[in-house]
C-alpha positions in Angstrom: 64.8 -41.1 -23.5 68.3 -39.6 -23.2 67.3 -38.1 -19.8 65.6 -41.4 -18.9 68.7 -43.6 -19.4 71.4 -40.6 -17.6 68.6 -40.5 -14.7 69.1 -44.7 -14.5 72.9 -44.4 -14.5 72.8 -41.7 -11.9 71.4 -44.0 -9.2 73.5 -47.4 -10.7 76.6 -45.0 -9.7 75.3 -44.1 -6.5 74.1 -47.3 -4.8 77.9 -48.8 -6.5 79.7 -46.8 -4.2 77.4 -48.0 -1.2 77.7 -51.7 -2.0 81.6 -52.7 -1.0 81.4 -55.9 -1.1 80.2 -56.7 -4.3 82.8 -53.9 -5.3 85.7 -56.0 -3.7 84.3 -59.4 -5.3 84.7 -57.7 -8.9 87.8 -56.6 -8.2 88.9 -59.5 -6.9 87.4 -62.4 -9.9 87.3 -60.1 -12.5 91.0 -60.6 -13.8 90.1 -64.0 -14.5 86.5 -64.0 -15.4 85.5 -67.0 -14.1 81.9 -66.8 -15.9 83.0 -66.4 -18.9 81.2 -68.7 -21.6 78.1 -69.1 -19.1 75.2 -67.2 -19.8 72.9 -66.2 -16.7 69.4 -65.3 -16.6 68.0 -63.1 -14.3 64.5 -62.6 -13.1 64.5 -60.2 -9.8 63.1 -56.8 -9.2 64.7 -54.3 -11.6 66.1 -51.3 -9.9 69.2 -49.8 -9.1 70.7 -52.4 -6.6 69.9 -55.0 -9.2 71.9 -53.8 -12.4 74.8 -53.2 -10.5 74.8 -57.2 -10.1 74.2 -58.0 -13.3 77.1 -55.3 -14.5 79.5 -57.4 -11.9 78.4 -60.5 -13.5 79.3 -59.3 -16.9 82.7 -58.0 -15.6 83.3 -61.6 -14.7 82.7 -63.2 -18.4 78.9 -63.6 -18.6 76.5 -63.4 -20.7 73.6 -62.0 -19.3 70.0 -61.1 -19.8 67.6 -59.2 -17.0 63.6 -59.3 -16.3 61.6 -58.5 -13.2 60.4 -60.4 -11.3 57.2 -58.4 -10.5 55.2 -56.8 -13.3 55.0 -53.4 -11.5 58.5 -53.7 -9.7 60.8 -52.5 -12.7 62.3 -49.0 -12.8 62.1 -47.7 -16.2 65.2 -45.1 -16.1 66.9 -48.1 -14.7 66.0 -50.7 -17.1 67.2 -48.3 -19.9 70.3 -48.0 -19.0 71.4 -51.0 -18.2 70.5 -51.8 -21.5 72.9 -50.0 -23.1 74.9 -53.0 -21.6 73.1 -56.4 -21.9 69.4 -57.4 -23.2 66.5 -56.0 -20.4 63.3 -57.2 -21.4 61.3 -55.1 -18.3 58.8 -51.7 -18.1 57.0 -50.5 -15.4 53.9 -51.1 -15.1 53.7 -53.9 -17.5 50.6 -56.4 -18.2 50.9 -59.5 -16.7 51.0 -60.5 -20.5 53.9 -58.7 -21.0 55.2 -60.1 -18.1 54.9 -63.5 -18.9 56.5 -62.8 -22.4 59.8 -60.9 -20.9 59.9 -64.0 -18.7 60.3 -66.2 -22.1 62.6 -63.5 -23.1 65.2 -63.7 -20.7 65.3 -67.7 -21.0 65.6 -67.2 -25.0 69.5 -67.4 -24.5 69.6 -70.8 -22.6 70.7 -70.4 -19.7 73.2 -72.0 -17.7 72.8 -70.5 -14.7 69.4 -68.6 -13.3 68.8 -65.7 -11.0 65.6 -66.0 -9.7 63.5 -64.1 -7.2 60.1 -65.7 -6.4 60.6 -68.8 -8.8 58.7 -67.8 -11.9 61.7 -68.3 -14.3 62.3 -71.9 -12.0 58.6 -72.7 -12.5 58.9 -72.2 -16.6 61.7 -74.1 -16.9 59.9 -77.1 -15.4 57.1 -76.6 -17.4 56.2 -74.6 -21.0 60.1 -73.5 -21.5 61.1 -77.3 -20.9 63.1 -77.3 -23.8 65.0 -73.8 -22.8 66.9 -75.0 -19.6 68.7 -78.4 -22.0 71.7 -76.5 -20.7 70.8 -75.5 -17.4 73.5 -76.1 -14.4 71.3 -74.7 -11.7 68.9 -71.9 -9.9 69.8 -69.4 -7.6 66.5 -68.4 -5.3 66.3 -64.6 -3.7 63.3 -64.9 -1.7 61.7 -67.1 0.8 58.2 -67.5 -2.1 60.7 -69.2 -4.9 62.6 -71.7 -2.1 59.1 -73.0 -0.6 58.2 -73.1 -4.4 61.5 -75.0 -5.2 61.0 -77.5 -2.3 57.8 -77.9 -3.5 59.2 -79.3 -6.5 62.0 -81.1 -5.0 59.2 -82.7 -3.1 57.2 -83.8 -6.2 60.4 -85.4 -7.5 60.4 -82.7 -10.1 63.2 -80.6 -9.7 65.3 -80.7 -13.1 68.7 -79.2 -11.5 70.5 -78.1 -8.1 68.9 -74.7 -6.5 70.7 -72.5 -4.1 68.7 -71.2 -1.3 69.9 -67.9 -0.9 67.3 -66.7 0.9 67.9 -69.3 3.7 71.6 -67.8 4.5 72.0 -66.4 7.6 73.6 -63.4 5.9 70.5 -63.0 4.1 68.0 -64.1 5.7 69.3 -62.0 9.2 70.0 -59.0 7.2 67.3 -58.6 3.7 64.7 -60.1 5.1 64.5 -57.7 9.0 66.5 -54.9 8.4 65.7 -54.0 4.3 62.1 -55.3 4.9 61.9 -53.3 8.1 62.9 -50.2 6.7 61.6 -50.3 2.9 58.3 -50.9 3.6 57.7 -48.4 6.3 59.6 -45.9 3.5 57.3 -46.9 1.1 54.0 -46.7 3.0 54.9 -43.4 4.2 56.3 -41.8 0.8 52.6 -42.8 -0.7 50.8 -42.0 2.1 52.3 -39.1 3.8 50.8 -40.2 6.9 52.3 -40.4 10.5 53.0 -43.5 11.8 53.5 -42.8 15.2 49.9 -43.0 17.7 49.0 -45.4 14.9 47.7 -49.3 15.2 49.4 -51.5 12.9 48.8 -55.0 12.5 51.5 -57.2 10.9 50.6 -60.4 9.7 53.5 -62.9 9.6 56.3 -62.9 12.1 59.1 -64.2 10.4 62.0 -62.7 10.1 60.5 -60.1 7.3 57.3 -59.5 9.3 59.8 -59.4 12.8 61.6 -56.5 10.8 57.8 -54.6 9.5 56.7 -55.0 13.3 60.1 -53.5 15.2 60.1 -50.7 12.7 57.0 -49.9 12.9 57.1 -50.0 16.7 60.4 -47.9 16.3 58.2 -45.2 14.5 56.0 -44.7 17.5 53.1 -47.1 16.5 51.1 -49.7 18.2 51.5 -53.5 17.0 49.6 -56.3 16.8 50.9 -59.3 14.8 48.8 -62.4 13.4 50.4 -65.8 13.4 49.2 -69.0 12.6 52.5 -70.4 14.0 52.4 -70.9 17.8 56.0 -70.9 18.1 56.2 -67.4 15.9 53.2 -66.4 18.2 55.2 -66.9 21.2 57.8 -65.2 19.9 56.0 -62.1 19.1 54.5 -62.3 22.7 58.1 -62.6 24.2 59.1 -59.5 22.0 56.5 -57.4 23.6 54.2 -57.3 20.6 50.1 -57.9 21.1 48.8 -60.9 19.4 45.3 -61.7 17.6 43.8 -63.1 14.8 43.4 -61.5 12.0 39.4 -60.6 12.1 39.7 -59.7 15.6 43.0 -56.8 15.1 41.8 -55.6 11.8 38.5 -54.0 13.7 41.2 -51.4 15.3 44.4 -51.4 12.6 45.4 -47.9 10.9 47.9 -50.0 9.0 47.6 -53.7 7.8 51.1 -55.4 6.5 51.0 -58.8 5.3 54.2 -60.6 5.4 53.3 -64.3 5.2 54.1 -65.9 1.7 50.7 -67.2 1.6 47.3 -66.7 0.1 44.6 -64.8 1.3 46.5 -64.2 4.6 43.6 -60.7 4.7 40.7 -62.3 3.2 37.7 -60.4 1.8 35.9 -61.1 5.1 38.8 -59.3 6.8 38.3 -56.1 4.8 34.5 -55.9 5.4 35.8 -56.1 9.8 37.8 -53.7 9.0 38.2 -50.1 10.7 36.9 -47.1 8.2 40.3 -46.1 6.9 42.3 -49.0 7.1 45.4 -48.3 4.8 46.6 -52.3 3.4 49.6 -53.3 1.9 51.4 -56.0 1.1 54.9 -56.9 1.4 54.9 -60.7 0.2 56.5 -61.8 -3.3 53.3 -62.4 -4.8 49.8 -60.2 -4.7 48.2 -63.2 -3.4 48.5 -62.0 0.8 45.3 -59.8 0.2 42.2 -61.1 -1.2 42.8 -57.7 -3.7 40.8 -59.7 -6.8 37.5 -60.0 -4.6 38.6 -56.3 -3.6 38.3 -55.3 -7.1 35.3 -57.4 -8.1 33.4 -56.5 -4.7 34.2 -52.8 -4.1 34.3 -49.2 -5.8 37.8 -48.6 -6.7 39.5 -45.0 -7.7 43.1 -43.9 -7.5 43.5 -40.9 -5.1 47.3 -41.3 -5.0 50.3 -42.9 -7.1 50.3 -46.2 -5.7 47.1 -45.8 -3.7 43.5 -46.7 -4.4 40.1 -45.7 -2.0 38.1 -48.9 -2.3 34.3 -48.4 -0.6 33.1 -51.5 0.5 29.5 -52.7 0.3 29.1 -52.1 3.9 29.9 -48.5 3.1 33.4 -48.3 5.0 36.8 -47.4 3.0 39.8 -48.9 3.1 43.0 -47.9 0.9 45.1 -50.2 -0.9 48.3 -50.1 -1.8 50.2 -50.9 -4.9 47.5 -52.6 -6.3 48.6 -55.5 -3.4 51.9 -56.1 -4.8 55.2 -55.9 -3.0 54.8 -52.6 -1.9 58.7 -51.9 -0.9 59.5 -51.7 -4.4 56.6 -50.8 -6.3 55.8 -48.1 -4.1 59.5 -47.6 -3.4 62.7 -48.2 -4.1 63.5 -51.5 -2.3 66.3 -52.2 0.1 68.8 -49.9 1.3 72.2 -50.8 -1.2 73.9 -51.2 1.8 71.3 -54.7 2.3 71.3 -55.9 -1.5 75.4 -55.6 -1.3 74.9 -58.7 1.4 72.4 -60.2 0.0 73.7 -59.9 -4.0 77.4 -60.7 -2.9 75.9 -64.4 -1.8 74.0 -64.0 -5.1 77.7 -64.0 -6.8 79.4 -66.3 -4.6 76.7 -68.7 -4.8 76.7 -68.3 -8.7 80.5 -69.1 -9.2 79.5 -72.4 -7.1 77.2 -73.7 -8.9 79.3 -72.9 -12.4 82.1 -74.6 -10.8 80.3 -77.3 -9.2 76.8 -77.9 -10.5 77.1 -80.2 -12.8 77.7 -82.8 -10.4 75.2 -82.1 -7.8 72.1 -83.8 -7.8 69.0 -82.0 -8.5 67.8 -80.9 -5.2 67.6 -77.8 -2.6 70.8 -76.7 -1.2 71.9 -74.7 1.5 74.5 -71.8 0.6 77.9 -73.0 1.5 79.0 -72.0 4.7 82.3 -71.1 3.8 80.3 -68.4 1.1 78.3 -67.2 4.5 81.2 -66.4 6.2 83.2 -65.1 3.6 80.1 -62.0 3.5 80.2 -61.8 6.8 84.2 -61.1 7.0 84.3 -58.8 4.1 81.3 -56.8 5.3 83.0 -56.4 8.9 86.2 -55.4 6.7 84.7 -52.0 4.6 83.8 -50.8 7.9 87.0 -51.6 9.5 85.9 -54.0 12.4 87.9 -56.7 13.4 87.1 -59.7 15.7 88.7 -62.0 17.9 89.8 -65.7 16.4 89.1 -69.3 18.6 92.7 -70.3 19.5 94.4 -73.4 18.4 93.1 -75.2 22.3 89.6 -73.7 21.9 89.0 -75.4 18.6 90.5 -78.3 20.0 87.9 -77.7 23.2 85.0 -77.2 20.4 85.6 -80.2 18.5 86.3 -77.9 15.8 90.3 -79.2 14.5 
């Protein structure tokens, strides 16, 4: 266990000296800890990138407690020893029994603020832990599953307090979601595969900006794309960016690789995988294993693990296909997520974002916010910063030309 925990502090110390800004943003609140008396729950993936947020968030005065937000996501070293520093309720590999209780666990203290990643901890709150988010100020969202999820509720006229959409900033959304997704994935798939890429067909369903960053990777690495879209406009787009386009039965017939990136359900149906090429390697890189129709998979098919991380599944037609990471978010079960150089964007608007709602939360009405601008920029200008880069500035007479005074 000893080893365990020293192995979980050895990456927590190296991704800390790749992560800047969220180095500079301790330094810089941590005098006054402006958290302090606020308790914070967090439910996002538990790995290396993730405890060194939750450490900066207890340098600034909070109380915090940390789940996953995937059963499979958590790293065990890593949950260990960030134990040592605040309650972790998080395996790997846990039940989706477990899960569910660590997800009661982490709400046990309360919260006043929530970390979420994929809405699970959102969704409780408005439902069978009612009575545990009394003191609740608001919901900070990760990923693009837990904001649809949280509109969806803001919809309904059910949304109990204000919810930041970090996923939607553009220092987010532009950098997690393309270049983190791009390259994590690819890392992942390879790692469990040890497969070449390059020569290869791969068909990426979903071209937003997570499935834009699969696809250019992937096309980077020497293979041949084909994305699916049920979006014309995001179909056009893939067109303009040189990509092939098809529906889904039609490019599976050829694909090597299948990558779901859509945030919806059955985006690979069962159907699919029967069309598919003998061999087809699928994974998933969506919040939720949901993408791929992996329960008729199971039902439906002959499964055995050949690798970590990888199952053969014959089909009743007799072809094979391999899934990956049971159909989970294979970046992170498979992998180790994001680069830290990513997460320090994306969980320095996770900070920022926090000390807004503390400050300001109690007098916004329950609904879906955008993260402030100001908080964008301010990322933007301290990531330029740690790697020395400097910009011009609009004179006084172009502001005035803009409209901008």
């Amino acid at each position: 266990m000893d080893e365990l925990r020293e192995r979980g502090w050895e990456k927590i110390r190296w991704v800390r000296d790749h992560m800047p800004i969220l180095a500079e943003l301790e330094a810089r609140y941590a005098p006054t800890k402006p958290l302090s008396g606020k308790r914070i729950s967090m439910a996002i993936h538990l790995e290396a990138k993730t405890a060194r947020l939750a450490l900066a968030l207890k340098a600034l005065g909070a109380e915090v407690a940390v789940t996953s937000s995937n059963p499979l996501s958590a790293k065990d070293d890593v949950a260990q020893a960030l134990a040592e520093e605040m309650p972790v309720y998080a395996r790997g590999e846990a039940t989706e029994a477990e899960y569910h209780e660590f997800l009661r666990k982490v709400l046990s203290i309360r919260p006043h603020l929530v970390l979420d990643d994929g809405g699970d901890l959102s969704y409780l709150l408005h439902g069978e832990a009612w009575e545990l988010g009394a003191e609740t100020i608001g919901v900070c969202e990760e990923t693009t599953t837990g904001v649809l999820r949280l509109r969806k509720l803001e919809r309904e006229g059910k949304l109990r307090f204000p919810a930041v959409a970090v996923n939607d900033a553009q220092m987010k959304s532009l950098f997690d979601n393309r270049y983190g997704t791009g390259q994590s994935v690819w890392d992942a798939i390879m790692r469990t595969t040890n497969l070449l890429l390059a020569g290869k067909k791969v068909l990426v369903v979903g071209f937003g900006w997570c499935g834009k960053g699969i696809a250019q990777r992937a096309r980077g690495l020497g293979a041949e794309v084909v994305v699916a879209e049920v979006d014309p406009v995001k179909a056009a787009e893939a067109v303009m960016e040189g990509f092939s386009v098809a529906p889904v039965r039609e490019a599976i017939q050829h694909a090597d690789f299948v990558v779901t990136a859509t945030g919806c359900l059955d985006a690979v149906s069962f159907e699919d995988i029967l069309a598919a090429k003998d061999g087809c390697i699928l994974a998933n890189a969506g919040h939720f294993d949901v993408e791929i129709d992996v329960r008729s998979l199971y039902a439906k098919a002959e499964v055995r693990k050949v690798r970590d991380h990888l199952e053969e599944c014959v089909l009743p037609n007799g072809k094979r296909v391999y899934l990956l990471a049971k159909g989970r978010l294979v970046n992170l079960v498979a992998g180790d997520g994001h680069p830290a150089e990513i997460m320090d964007l994306s969980f320095s608007l996770q900070l920022l974002s926090l000390l807004w709602l503390a400050e300001k939360g109690r007098d916004l009405g329950p609904r879906v916010y955008s993260v402030p601008k100001e908080i964008d920029e301010e990322v933007a200008q301290i990531f330029l910063s740690t790697r020395g880069i400097r910009i011009d500035r609009l004179t006084e007479k172009q502001r005035e030309y803009l409209g901008l005074d």
